[in-house]
PAZAPA-4460 file (N, C-alpha, C; in steps of 0.05 Angstrom, whole numbers, plus 32768, in hexadecimal, padded with zeros to 4 digits):
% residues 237
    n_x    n_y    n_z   ca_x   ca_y   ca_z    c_x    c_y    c_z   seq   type   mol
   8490   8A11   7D41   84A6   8A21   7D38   84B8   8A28   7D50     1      X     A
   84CB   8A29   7D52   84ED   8A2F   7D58   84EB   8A44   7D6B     2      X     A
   84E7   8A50   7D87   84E5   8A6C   7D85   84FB   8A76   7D8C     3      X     A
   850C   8A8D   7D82   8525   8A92   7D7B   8523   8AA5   7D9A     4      X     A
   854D   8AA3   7DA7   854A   8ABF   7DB8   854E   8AD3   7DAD     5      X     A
   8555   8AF4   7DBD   8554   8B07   7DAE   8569   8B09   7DA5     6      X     A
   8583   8B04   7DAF   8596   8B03   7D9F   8597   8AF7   7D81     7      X     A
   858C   8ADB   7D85   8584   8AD3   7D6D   856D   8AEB   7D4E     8      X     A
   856B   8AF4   7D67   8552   8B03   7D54   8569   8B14   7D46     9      X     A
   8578   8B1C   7D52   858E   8B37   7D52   859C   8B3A   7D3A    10      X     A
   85AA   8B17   7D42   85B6   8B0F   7D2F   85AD   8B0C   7D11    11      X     A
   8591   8AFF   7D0F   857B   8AF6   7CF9   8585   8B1C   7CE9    12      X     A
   8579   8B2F   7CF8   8573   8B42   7CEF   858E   8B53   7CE5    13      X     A
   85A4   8B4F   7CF5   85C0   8B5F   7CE5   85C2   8B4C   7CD4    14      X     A
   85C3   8B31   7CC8   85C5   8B25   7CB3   85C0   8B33   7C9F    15      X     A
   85A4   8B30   7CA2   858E   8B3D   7C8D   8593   8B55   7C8A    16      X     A
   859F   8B69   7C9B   85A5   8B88   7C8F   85BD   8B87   7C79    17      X     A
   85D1   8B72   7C88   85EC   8B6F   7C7A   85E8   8B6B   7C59    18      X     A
   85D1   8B5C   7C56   85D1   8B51   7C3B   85B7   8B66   7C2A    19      X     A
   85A9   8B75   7C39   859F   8B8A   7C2B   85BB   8BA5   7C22    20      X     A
   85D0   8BA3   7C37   85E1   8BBA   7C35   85F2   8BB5   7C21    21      X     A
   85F5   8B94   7C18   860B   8B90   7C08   85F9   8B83   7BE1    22      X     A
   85DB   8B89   7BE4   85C9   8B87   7BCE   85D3   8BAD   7BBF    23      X     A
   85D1   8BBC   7BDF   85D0   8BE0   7BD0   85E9   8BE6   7BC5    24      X     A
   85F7   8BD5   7BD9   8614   8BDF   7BCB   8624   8BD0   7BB2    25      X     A
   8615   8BB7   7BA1   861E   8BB1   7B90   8601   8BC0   7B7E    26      X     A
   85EA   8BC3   7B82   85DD   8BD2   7B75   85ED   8BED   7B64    27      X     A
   85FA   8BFE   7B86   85FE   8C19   7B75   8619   8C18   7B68    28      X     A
   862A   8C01   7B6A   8639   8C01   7B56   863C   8BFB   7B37    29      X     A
   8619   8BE9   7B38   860A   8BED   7B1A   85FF   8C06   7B12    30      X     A
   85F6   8C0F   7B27   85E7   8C23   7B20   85F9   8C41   7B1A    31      X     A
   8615   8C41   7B1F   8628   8C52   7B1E   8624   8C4C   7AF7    32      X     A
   862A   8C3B   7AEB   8638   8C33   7ACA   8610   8C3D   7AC9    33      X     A
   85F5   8C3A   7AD0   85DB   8C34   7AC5   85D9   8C53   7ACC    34      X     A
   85E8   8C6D   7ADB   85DF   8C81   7AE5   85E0   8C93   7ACB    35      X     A
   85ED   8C8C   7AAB   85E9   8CA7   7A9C   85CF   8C99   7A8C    36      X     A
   85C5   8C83   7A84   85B3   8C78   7A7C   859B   8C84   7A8D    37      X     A
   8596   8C82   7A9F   8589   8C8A   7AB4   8577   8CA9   7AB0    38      X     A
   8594   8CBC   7AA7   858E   8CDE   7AAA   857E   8CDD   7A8F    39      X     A
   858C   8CC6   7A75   857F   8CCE   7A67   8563   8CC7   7A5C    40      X     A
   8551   8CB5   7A75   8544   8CA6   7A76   8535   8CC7   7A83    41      X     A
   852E   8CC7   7A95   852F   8CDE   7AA2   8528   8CF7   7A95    42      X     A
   853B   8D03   7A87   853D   8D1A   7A6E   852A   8D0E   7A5C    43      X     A
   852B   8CFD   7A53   8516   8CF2   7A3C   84FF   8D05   7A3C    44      X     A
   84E7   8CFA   7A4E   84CC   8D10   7A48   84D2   8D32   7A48    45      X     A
   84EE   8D36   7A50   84E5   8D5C   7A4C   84F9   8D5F   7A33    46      X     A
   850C   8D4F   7A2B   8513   8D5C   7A0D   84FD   8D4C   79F3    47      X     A
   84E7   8D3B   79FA   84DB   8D33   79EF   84CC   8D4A   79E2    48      X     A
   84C3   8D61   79F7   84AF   8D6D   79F2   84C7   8D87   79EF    49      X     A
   84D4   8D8C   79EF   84EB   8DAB   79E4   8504   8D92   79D3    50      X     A
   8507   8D92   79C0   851D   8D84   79B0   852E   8D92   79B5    51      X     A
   852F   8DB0   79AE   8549   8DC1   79AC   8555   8DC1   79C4    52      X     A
   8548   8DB9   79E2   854A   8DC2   79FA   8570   8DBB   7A0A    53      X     A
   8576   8DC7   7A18   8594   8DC3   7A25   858A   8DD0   7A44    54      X     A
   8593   8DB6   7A4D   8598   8DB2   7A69   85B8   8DC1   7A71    55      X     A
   85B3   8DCD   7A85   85CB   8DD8   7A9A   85DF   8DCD   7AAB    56      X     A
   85F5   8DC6   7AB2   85FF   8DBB   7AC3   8614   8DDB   7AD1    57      X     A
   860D   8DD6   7AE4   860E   8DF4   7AF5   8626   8DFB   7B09    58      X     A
   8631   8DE8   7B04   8649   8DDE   7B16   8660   8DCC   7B0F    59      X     A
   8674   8DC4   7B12   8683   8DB9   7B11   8686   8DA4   7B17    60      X     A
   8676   8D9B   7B32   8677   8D7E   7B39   8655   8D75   7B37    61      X     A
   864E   8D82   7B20   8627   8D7B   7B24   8625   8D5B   7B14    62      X     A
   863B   8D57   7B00   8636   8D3D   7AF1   863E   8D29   7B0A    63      X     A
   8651   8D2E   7B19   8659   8D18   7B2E   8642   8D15   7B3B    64      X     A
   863A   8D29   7B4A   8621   8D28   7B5E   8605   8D18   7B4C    65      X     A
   85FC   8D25   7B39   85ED   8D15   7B29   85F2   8CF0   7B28    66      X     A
   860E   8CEB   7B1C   860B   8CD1   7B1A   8609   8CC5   7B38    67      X     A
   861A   8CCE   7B45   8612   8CC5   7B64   85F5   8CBF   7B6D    68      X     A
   85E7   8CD6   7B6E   85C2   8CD3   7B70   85B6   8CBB   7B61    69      X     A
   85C0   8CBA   7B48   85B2   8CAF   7B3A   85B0   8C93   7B3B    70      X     A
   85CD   8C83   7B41   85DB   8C77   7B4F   85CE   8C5E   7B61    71      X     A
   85C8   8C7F   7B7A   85B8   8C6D   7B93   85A3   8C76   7B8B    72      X     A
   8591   8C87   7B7E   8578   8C7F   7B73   856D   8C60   7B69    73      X     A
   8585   8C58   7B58   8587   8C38   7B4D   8587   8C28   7B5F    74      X     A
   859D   8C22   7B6E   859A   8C1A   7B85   8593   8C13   7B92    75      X     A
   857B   8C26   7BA3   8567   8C28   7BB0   854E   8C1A   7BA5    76      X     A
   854F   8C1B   7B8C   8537   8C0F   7B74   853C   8BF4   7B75    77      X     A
   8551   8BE2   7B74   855D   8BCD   7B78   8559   8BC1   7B8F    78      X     A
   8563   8BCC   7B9C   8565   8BC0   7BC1   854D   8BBB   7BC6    79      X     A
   8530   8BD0   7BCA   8520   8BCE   7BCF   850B   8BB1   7BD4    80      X     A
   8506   8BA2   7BBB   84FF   8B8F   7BBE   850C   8B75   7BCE    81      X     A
   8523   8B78   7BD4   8537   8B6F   7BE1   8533   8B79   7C00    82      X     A
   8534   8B94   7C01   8529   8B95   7C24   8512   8B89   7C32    83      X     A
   84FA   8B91   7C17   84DD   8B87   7C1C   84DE   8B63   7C25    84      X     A
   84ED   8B5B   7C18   84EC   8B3B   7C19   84FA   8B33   7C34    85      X     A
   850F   8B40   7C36   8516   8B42   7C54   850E   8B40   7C6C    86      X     A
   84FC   8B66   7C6E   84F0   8B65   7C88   84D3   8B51   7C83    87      X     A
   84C6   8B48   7C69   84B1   8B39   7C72   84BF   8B1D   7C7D    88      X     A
   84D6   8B15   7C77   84E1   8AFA   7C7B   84EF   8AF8   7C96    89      X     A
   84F0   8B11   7CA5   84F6   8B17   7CBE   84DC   8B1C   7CD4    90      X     A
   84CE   8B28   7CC9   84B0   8B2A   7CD5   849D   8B12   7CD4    91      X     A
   849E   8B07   7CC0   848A   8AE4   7CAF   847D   8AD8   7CCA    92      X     A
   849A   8AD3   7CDF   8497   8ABD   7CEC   8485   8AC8   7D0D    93      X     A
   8486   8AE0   7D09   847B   8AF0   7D21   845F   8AEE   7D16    94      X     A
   8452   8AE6   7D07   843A   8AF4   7CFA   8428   8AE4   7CF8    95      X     A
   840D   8AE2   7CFD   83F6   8ACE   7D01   83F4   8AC0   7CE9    96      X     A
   83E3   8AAB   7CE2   83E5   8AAB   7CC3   83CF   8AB9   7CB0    97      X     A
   83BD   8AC9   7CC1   83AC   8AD5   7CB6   83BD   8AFA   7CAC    98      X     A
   83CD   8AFC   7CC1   83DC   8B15   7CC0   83F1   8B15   7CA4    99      X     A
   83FA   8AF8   7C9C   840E   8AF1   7C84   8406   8AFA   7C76   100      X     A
   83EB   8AF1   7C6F   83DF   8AF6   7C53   83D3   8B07   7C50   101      X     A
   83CF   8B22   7C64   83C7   8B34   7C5E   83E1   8B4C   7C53   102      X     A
   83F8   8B3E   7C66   8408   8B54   7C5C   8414   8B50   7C44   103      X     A
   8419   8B35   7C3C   842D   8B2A   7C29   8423   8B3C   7C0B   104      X     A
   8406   8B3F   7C0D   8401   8B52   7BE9   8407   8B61   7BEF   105      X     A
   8408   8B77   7C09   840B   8B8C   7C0A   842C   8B9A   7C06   106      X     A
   8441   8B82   7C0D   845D   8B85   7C06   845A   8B82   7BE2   107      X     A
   844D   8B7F   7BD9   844C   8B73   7BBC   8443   8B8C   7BB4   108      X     A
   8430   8B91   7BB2   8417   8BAB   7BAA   8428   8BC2   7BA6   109      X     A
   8434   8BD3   7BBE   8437   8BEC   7BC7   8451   8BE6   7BB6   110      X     A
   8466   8BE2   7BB1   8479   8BE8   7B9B   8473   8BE3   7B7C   111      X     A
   8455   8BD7   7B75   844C   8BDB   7B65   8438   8BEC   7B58   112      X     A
   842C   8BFD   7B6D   8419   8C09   7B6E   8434   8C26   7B75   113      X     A
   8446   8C2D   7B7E   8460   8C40   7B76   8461   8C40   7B5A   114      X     A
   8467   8C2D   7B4E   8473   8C26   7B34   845A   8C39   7B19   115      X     A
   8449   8C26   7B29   842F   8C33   7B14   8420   8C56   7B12   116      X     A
   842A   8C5D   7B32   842E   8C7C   7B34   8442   8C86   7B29   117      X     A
   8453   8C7D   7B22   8475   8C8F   7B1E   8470   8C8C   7AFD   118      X     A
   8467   8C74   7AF7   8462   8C6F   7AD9   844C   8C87   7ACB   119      X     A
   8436   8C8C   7ADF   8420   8C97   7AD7   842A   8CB3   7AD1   120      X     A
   843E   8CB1   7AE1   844D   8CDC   7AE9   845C   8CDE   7AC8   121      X     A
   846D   8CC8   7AC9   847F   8CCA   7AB4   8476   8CCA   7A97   122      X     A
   845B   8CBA   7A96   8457   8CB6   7A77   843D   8CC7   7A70   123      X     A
   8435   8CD4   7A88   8416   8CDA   7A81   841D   8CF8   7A89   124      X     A
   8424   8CFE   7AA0   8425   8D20   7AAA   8442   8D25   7AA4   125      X     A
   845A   8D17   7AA2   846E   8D26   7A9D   8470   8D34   7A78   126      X     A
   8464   8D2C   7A67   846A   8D36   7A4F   844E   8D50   7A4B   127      X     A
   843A   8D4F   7A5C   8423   8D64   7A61   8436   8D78   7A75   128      X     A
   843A   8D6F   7A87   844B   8D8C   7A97   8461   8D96   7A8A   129      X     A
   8477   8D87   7A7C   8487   8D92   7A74   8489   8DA2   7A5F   130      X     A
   8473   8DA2   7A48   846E   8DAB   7A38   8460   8DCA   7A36   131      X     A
   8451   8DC4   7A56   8443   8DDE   7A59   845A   8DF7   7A64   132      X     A
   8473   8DE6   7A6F   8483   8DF8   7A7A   8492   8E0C   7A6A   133      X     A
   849C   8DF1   7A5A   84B4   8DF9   7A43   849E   8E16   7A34   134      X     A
   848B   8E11   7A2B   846E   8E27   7A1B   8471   8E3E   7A34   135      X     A
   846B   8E3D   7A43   846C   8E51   7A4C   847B   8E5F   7A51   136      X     A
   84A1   8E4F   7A5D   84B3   8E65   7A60   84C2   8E6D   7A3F   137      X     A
   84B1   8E5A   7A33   84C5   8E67   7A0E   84AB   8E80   7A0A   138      X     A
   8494   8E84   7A14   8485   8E96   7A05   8486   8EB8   7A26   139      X     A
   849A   8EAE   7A2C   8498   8ECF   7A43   849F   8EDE   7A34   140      X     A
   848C   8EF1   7A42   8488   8F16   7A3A   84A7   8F25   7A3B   141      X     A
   84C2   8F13   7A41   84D9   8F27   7A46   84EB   8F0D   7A3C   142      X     A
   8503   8F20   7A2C   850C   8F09   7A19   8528   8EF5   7A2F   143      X     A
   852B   8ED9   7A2B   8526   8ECB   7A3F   8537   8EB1   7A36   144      X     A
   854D   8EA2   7A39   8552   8E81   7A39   854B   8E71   7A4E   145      X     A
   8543   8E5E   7A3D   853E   8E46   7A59   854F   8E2F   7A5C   146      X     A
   8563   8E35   7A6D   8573   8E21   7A74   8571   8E13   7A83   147      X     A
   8561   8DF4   7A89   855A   8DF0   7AAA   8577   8DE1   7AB8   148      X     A
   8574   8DE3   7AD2   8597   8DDA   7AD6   8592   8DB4   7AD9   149      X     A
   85A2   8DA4   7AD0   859F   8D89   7ACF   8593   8D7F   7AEC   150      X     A
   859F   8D83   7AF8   859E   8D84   7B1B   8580   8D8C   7B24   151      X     A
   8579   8D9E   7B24   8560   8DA8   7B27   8547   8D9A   7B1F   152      X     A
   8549   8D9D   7AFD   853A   8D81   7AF2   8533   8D6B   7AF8   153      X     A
   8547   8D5C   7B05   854A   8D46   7B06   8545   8D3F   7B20   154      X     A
   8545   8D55   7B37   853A   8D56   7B53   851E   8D58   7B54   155      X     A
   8508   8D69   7B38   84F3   8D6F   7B3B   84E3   8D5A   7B26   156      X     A
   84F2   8D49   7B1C   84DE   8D36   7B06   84E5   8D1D   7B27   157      X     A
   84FC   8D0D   7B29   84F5   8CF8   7B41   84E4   8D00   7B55   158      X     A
   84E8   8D24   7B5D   84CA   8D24   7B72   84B4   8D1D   7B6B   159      X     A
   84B2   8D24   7B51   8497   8D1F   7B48   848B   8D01   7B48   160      X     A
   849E   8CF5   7B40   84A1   8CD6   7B3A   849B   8CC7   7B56   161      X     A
   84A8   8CD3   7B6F   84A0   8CCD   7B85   848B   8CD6   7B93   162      X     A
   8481   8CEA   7B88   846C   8CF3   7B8B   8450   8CE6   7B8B   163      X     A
   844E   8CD6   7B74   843B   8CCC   7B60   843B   8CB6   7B6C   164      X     A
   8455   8CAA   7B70   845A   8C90   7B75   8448   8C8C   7B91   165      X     A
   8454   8C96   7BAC   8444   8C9B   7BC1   842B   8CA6   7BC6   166      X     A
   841F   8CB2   7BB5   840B   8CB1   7BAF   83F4   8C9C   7BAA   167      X     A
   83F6   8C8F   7B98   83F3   8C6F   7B90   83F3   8C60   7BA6   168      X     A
   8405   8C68   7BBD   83F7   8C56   7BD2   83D5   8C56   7BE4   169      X     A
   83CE   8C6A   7BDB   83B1   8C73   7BE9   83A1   8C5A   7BE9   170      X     A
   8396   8C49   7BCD   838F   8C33   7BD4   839A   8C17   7BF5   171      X     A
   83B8   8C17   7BEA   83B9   8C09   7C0F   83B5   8C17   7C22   172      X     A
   83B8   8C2C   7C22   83BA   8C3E   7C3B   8397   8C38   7C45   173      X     A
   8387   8C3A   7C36   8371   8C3D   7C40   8361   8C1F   7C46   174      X     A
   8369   8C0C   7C3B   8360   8BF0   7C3E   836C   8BE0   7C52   175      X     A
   838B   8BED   7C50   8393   8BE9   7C6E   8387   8BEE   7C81   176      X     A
   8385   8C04   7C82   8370   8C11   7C9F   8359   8C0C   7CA4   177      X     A
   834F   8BFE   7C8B   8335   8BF2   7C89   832E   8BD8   7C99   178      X     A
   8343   8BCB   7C8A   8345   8BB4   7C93   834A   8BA2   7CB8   179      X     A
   835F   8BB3   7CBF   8366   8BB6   7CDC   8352   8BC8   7CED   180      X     A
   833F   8BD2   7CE8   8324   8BD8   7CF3   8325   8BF2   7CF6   181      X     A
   833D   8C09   7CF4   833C   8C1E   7CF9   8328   8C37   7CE7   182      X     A
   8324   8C30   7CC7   8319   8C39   7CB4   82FC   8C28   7CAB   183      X     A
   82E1   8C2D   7CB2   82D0   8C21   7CAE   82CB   8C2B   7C90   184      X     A
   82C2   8C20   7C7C   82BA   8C23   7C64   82A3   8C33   7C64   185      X     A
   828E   8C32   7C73   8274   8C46   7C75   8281   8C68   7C7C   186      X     A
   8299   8C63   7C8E   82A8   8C7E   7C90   82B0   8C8E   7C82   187      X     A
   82C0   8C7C   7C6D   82CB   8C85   7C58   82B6   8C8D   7C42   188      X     A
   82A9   8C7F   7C39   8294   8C83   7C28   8280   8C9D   7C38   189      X     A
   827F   8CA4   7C47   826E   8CBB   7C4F   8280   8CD7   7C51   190      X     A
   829A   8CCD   7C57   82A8   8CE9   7C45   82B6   8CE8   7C32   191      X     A
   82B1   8CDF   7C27   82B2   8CE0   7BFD   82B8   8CF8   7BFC   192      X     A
   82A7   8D0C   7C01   82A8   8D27   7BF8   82C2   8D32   7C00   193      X     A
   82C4   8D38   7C1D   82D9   8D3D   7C27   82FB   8D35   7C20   194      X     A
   82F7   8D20   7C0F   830F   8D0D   7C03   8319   8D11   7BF2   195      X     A
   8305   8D1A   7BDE   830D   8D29   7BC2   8315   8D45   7BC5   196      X     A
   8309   8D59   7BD3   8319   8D6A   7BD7   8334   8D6B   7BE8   197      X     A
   8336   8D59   7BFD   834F   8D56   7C08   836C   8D4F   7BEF   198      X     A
   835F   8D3F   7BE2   836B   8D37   7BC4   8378   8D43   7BB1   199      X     A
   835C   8D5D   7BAD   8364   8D73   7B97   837C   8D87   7BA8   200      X     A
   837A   8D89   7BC8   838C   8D9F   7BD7   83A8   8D94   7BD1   201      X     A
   83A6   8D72   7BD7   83C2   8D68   7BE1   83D4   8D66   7BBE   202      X     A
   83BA   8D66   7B9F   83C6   8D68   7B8B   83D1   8D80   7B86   203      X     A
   83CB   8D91   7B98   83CA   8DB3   7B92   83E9   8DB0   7B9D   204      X     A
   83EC   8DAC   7BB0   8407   8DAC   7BC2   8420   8D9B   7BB6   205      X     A
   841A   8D89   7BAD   8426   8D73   7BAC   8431   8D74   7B8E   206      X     A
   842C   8D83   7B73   842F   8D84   7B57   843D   8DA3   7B58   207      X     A
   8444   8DA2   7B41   844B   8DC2   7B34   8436   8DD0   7B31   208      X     A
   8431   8DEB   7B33   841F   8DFC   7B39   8415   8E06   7B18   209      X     A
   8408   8DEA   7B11   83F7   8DEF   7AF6   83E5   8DDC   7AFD   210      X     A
   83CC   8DEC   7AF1   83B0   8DDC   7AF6   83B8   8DBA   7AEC   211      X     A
   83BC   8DB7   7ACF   83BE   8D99   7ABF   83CE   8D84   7ACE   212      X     A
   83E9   8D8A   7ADB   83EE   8D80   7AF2   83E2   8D76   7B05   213      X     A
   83D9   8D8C   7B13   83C8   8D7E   7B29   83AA   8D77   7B21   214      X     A
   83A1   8D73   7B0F   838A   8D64   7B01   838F   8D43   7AFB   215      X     A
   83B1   8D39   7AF6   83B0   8D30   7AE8   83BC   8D18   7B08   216      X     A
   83C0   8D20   7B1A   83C7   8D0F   7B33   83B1   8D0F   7B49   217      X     A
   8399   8D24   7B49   8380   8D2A   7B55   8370   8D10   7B47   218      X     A
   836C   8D0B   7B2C   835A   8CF5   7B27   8364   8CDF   7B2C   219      X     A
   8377   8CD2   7B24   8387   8CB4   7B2E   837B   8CB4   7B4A   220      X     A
   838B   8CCB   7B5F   8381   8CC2   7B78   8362   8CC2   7B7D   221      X     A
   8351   8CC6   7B70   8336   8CCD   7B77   832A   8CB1   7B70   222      X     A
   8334   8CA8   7B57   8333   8C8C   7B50   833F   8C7F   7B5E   223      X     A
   8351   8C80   7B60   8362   8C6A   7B7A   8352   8C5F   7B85   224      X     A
   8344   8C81   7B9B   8333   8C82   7BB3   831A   8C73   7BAE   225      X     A
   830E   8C78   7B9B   82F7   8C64   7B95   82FC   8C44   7B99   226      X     A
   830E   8C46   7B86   8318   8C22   7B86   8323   8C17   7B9D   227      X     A
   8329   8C28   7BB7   8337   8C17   7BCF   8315   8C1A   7BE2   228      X     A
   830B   8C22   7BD8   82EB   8C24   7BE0   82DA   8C0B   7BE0   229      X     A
   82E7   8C01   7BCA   82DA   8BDF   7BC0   82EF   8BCA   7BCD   230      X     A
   82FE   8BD2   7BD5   8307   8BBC   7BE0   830F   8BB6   7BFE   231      X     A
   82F8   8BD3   7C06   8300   8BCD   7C24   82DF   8BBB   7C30   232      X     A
   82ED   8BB1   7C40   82D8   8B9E   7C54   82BC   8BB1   7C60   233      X     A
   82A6   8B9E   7C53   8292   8BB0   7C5B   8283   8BB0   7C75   234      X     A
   827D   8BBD   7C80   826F   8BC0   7C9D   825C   8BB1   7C9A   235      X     A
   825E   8BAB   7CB4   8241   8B9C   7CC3   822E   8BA6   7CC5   236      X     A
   821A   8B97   7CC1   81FC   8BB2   7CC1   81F4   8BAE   7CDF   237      X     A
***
């Protein structure tokens, strides 16, 4: 193979930014006309569970700001696989061939293993949390509307979404480290214990401050954790 100078390299690499910058920017101009579809993709699980319910808009420029976010939320959702293909197609040639094929699932995996956390938040704990909320602020002891502001909402369901999502990476995170010699499997497996409760703290932190919540992102990862258990490389006796 060819070996390029650094200019060359320079050049290889502003290419490749140029055409990730001009993937986001025809992205968010779809994603500008896909941004009210979006909110109401979004809104779905909490008027699912309150029918009567009305959202707030609290300001005057909150619908602009909204479709903007939502926008490069899209965007960003778009591009992504487009950057990934990039820096591995910029990195490829630097890389042993045993190093390719270790990373190549791992560019594959981890935006699917996002997907399958954000999915798990949205279809499994968003219509359980939201339901418990709406119940509880319609049943206070002091008489009361619940208006949530669109904006707010919509800042605290994507955290969540990213929440879950990053989460879901625990399986690579740990097989990675496994793998590259830093994380021995007899290690990990001898603090099991210690893992699950680190688990239950970081669900404690990491969710809305209701037990069913953080029950409901404490087991996935606990499972996760088991399953990246089996697939890490086992020690030498």
């Amino acid at each position: 193979m060819k070996k390029m100078t650094l200019m060359q390299h320079f050049s290889e690499l502003r290419r490749r930014v140029l055409w990730v910058a001009l993937i986001f920017a025809v992205a968010f101009v779809g994603g500008w006309y896909v941004a009210p579809y979006l909110q109401e993709f979004f809104t779905a699980p909490l008027l699912d569970v309150w029918p009567d319910g009305t959202l707030l808009y609290t300001g005057l420029a909150d619908g602009l700001m909204i479709q903007f976010s939502l926008a490069t939320l899209f965007s960003l959702i778009v591009t992504l696989p487009a950057l990934l293909w990039h820096v591995w197609a910029f990195v490829a040639p630097g890389l042993k061939k045993n190093e390719r094929r270790f990373i190549w699932p791992l560019l594959i995996l981890s935006p699917l293993l996002f997907l399958v956390g954000a999915g798990f938040a949205f279809y499994v704990l968003f219509p359980i949390a939201f339901k418990f909320f709406v119940e509880l602020n319609q049943t206070s002891p002091v008489p009361a509307v619940l208006l949530p502001a669109v904006r707010d909402y919509l800042t605290f369901a994507i955290g969540l979404l990213k929440v879950f999502g990053i989460a879901f990476q625990l399986p690579l995170v740990l097989v990675l480290l496994n793998r590259i010699g830093v994380l021995p499997r007899r290690a990990v497996v001898r603090m099991r214990r210690y893992a699950i409760i680190g688990i239950v703290i970081v669900a404690a932190i990491l969710t809305p401050p209701d037990v069913v919540s953080q029950i409901l992102l404490a087991l996935p990862m606990w499972a996760l954790f088991e399953i990246s258990i089996l697939f890490m490389r086992r020690d030498n006796a």
